[in-house]
C-alpha positions as CSV (number, residue, x, y, z in Angstrom):
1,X,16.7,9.0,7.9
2,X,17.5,5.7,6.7
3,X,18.2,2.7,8.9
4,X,21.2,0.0,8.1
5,X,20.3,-3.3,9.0
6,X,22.9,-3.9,11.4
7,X,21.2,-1.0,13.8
8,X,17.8,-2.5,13.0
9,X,19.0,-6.4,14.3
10,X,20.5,-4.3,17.1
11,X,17.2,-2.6,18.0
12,X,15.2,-4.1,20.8
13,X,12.1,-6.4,19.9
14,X,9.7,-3.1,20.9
15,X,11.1,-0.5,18.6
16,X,11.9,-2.9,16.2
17,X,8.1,-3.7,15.9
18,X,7.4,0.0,15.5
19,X,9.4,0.6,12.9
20,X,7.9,-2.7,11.3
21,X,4.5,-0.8,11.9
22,X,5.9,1.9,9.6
23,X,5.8,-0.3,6.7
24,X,2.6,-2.4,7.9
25,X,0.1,-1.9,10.2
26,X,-0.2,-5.6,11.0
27,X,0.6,-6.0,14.3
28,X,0.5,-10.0,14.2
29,X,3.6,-9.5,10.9
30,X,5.4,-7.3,12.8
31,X,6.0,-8.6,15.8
32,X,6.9,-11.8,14.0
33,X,9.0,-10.1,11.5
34,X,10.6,-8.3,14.2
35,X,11.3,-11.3,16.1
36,X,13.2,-13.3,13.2
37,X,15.9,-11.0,13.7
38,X,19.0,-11.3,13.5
39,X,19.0,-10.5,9.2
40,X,22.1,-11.1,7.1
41,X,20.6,-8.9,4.7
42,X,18.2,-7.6,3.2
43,X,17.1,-10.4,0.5
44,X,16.7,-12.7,4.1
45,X,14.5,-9.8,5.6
46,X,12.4,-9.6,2.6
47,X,11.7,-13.4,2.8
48,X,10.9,-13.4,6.1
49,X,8.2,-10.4,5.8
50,X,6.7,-12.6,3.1
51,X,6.7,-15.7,5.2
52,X,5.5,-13.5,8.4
53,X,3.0,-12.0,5.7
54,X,1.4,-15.3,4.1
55,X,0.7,-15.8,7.9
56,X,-1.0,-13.0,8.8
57,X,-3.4,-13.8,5.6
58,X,-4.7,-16.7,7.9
59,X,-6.4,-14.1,9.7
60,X,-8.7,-11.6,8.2
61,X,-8.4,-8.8,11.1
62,X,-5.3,-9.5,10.3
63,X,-5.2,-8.1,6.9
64,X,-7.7,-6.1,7.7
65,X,-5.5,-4.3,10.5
66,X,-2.6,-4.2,7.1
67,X,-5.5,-2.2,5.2
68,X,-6.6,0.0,7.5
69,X,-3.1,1.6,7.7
70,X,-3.6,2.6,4.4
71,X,-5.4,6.4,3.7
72,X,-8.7,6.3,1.9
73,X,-8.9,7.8,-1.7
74,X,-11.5,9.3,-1.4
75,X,-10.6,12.9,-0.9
76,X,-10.8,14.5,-4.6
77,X,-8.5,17.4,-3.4
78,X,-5.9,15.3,-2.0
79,X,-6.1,12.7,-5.1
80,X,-5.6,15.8,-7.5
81,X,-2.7,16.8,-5.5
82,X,-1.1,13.3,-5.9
83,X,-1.8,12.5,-9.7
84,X,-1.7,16.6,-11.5
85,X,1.0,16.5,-13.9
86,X,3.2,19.2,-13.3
87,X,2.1,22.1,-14.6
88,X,5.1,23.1,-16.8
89,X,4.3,21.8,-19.9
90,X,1.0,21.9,-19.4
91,X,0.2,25.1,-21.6
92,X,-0.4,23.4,-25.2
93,X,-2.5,20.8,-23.7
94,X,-6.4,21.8,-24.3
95,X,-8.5,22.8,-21.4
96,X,-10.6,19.1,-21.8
97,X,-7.8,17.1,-20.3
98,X,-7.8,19.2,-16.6
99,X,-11.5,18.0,-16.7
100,X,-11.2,14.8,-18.3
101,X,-8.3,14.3,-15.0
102,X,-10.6,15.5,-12.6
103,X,-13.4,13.3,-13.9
104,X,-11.2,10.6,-13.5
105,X,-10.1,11.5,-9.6
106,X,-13.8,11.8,-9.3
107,X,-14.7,8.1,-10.6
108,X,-11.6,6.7,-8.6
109,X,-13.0,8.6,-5.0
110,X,-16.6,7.1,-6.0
111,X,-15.3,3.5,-6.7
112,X,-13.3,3.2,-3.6
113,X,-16.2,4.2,-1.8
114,X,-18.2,1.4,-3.5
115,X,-15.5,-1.0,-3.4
116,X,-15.9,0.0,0.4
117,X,-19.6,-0.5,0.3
118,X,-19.1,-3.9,-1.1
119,X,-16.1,-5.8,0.8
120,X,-15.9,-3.6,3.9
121,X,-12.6,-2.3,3.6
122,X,-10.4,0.0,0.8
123,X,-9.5,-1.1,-2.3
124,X,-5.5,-1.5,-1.8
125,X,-3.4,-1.4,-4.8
126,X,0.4,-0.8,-5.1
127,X,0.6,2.4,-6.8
128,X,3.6,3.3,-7.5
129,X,4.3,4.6,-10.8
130,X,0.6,4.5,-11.2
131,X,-1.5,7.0,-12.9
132,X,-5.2,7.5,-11.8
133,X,-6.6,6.6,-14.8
134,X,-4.7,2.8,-14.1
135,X,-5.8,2.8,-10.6
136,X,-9.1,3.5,-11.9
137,X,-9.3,0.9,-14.6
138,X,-7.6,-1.5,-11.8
139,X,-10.3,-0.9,-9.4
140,X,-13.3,-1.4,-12.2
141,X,-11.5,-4.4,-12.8
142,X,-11.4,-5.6,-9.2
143,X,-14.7,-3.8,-8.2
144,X,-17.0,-7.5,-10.0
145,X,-15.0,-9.8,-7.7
146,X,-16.1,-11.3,-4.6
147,X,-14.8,-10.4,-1.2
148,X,-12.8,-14.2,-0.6
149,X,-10.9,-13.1,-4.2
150,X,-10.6,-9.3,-3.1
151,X,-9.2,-10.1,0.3
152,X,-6.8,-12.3,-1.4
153,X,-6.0,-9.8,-4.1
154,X,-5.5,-7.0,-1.6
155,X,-3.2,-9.3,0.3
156,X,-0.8,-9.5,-2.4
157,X,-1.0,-6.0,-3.1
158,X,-0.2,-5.4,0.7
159,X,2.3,-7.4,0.7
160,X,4.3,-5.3,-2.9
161,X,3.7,-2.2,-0.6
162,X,5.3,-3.7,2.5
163,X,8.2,-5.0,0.2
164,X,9.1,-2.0,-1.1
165,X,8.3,0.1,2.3
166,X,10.7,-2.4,4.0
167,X,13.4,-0.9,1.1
168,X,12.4,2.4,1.8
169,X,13.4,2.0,5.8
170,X,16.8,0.6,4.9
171,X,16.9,3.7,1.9
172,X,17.1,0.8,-0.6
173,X,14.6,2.2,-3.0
């Protein structure tokens, strides 16, 4: 159930935060966000988040608290079960391309574990209208960088997610 803004100024500065936390798990953006209340409307709102946001990047537990909200890919089965194609006009497409799919769910679960490996936390990307082959190709872009450009790069990413969760919570998008 969607939120108007008017109940959410009206909420106080405790459920307000965990509502925030629905849309990031940085507790540092969303006590601040939360605190910047009153909001006019929603255009305000989304320029404080960013403002709360490029604060929370002074602090990499910070960010790294934003990240860990987000699930892993990792899981094969549960990436197959986000990126299949429906399975309706699937029957004059050759057998290769189920394989060729899995194949690339397969690469995407093994780069996030060594983007992992390498920077310590999941590679964050925003997603939507995303297929796995573009997350992939994103990720073995990202994958060369070094962590001070990947934490940076996952920050903005973050921050798209947040953005449109925010929208979400107000039933805006």
């Amino acid at each position: 159930m969607s939120l108007t803004l008017s109940e959410f100024n009206d909420l106080s500065q405790e459920d307000a935060t965990a509502k925030l936390l629905t849309c990031c798990t940085s507790s540092n953006w969303a006590q601040q966000l939360a605190g910047a209340r009153p909001f006019a409307d929603i255009d305000t709102m989304l320029a404080a988040s960013d403002s709360a946001w490029n604060e929370a990047q002074t602090s990499e537990a910070n960010l790294i608290e934003a990240f860990d909200g987000h699930p892993q890919i990792g899981n094969v089965d549960s990436l197959k079960e986000k990126y299949r194609n429906t399975q309706d006009s699937a029957a004059h497409e050759q057998s290769g391309a189920a394989e060729a799919e899995d194949q690339v769910l397969e690469a995407l679960a093994q780069g996030n574990q060594d983007y992992i490996d390498k920077f310590g936390f999941i590679f964050i990307v925003f997603a939507t209208g995303k297929s796995a082959q573009q997350m992939l190709d994103l990720l073995l872009a990202r994958l060369p960088n070094d962590r001070t450009t990947e934490l940076a790069n996952a920050a903005a990413e973050q921050n798209k997610i947040t953005r449109l969760r925010i929208q979400k919570l107000f039933g805006l998008a």
